[in-house]
N, C-alpha and C positions, 0 to 999 in steps of 0.2 A: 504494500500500500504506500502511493507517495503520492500528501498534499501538501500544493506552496502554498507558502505564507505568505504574501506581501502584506507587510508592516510600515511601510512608511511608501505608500504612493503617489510621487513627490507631483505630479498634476494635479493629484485631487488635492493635496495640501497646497498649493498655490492660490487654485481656487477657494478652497475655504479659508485661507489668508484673507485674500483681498476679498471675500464676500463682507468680513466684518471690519478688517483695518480700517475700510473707505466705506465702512456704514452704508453699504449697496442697496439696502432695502429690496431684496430680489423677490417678486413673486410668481407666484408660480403651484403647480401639484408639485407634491412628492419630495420635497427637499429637501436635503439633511439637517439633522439638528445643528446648532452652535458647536463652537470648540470646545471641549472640556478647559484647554489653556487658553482663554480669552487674550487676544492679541491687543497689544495698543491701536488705540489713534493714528491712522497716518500722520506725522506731522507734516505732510507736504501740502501745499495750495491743492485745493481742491480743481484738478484740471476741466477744461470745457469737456472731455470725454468721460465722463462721468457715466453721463446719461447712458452713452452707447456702450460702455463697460456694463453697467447695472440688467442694458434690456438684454446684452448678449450673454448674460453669466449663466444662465439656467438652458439653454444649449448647446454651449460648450461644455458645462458639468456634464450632461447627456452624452456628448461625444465621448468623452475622456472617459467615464465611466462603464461606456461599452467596451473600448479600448482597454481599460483594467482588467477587464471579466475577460479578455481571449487566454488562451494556452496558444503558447507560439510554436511551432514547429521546431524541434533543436535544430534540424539541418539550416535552417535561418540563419542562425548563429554560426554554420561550420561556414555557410556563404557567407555572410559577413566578416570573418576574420580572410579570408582567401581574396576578396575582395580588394581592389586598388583602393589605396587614399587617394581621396577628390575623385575620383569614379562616378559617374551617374548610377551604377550599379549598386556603389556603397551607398551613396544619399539616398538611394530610392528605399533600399535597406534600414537604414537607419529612421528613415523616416514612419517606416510599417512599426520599427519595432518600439519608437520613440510614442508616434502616434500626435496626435492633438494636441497642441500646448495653449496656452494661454500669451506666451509669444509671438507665435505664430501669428495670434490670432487678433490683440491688441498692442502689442510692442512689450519693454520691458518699462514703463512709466510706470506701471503701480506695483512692481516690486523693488521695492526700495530695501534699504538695507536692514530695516525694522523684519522686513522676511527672512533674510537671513540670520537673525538673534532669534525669533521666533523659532524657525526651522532645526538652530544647534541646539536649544533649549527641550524641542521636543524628540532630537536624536539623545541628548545625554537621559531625558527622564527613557526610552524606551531601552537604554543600554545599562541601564543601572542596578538593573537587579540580576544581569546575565555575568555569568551562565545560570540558568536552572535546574535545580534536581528535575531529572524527568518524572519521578513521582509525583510533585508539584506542578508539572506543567498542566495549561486549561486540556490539551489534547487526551495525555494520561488522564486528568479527572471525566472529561466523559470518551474515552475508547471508544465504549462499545456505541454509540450514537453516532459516533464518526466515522465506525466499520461502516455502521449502515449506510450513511448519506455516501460515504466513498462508493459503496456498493448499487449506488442509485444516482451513481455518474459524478459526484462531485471531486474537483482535482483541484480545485484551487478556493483561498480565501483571500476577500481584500478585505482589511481594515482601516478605517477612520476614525481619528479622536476626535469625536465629537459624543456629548453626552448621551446619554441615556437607550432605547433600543433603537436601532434604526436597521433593520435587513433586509435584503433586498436579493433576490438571485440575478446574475448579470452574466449575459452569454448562456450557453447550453450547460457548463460544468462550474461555474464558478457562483462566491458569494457574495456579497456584500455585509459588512457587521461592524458596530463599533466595538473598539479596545473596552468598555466597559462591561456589555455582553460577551465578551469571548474570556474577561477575568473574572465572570459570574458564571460556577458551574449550572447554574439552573437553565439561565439564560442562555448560555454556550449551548447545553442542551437543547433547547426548545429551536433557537436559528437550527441547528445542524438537523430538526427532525422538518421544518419545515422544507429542506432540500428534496425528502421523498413526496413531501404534498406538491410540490411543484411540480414534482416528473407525474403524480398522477393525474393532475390537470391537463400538462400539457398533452396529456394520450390522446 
């Protein structure tokens, strides 16, 4: 049995940066909760693209998010090291396996440097209690519920720190969950069993 973790995916964290630094007020269905680590204030003038950051945020999260939920091909990765630097081959690569950004898509104006003290703040809290006894880990505490959803096609988790539940299936194998649910066995449980009610919807 082998399922990834992504623990820190640094698109959806960009996004959820700038949805509250710049007080975006995004509306919308379905949107993740806040940050559990509530980020300051921009301090920067608030730019005339404000508007057009705030209307486009909630379909780019969309993109990005579907982009999180794929399983990449490994051979991807043996192309992409074989690949020339500066190649149209490598960039086209890079770009599949990159995906969506929020640079791309608006510039780099609202990541300021406040995202990157954010950003080292929430790699030190996610490294700080590693390594883990694996008797301790959320996985060990529910095994047997993760045998299952493994078994009912899931391969991969994305987590976001963002409070409270928020889960979401993304793509055909993957999940969506915050860091707060995945370090609550109950809750860890309950996401990983909603993986099999999804495969029997989608029948």
């Amino acid at each position: 049995m082998v399922i990834t973790i992504e623990n820190a995916p640094h698109m959806l964290h960009e996004l959820l940066w700038i949805r509250e630094a710049w007080n975006l007020r995004v509306t919308g269905a379905d949107l993740p909760p806040l940050l559990t680590n509530t980020p300051a204030p921009a301090d920067a003038d608030r730019p005339a693209s404000i508007a057009e950051w705030r209307d486009g945020w909630a379909e780019l999260w969309r993109e990005c998010l579907a982009h999180a939920g794929e399983v990449h091909d490994p051979l991807m990765f043996d192309r992409l090291t074989q690949s020339a630097i500066g190649s149209d081959d490598r960039t086209t690569l890079l770009g599949k396996l990159r995906g969506p950004s929020w640079r791309d898509r608006f510039g780099d104006e609202a990541l300021t440097e406040a995202f990157d003290d954010w950003n080292r703040a929430q790699f030190e809290t996610l490294t700080s209690g590693l390594p883990q006894p694996y008797d301790e880990s959320p996985e060990r505490k529910s095994l047997d519920v993760l045998i299952t959803a493994w078994r009912g096609g899931l391969t991969k988790l994305v987590l976001i720190p963002c409070r409270g539940t928020f889960t979401r299936p993304i793509g055909q194998s993957s999940l969506l969950l915050t860091d707060e649910t995945r370090n609550d066995p109950i809750r860890y449980s309950e996401a990983l069993r909603s993986v099999g009610s999804a495969t029997k919807e989608s029948r």
